[in-house]
Phi, psi and omega in degrees: 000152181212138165252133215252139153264181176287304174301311206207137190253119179240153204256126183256125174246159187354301199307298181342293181310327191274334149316314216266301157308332206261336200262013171267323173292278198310336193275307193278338178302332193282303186319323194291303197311336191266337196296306180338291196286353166245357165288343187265314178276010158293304207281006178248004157295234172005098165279042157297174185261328178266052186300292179319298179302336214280352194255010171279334187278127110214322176286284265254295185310330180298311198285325197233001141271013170276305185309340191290260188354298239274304191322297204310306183309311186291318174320298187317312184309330191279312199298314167319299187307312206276293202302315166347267158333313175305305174329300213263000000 
């Protein structure tokens, strides 16, 4: 991809993009994590009655979707690694 400035002209390559994606990705991840983690202190607030389940599911979520995430990442990686090694 090439980008034209007035001054300077820049060659933008995969890495660039992909760098750019993943710190857009990780920015929405901190956004999802804190809403989570103040939706969990709402629902242990709020004395409704279905209080309760909302803060178990809310505590269940905090815990296993980070952990969900972590899997996926390590699977890509292997998985990556693995397509690697085939090329060469």
């Amino acid at each position: 991809m090439l980008i034209v400035n007035s001054k300077n002209i820049f060659i933008v390559g995969k890495d660039f993009i992909m760098k750019n994606i993943k710190r857009i990705l990780a920015v929405i991840g901190v956004i999802l994590l804190i809403g989570m983690y103040v939706c969990t202190l709402i629902f242990a607030l709020i004395g409704s009655p279905a209080s309760d389940d909302l803060l178990k599911a809310s505590i269940a979520a905090t815990i296993l979707i980070p952990v969900l995430l972590y899997g996926f990442i390590l699977i890509t990686r292997l998985l990556k690694n693995k397509n690697n090694q085939n090329d060469d």
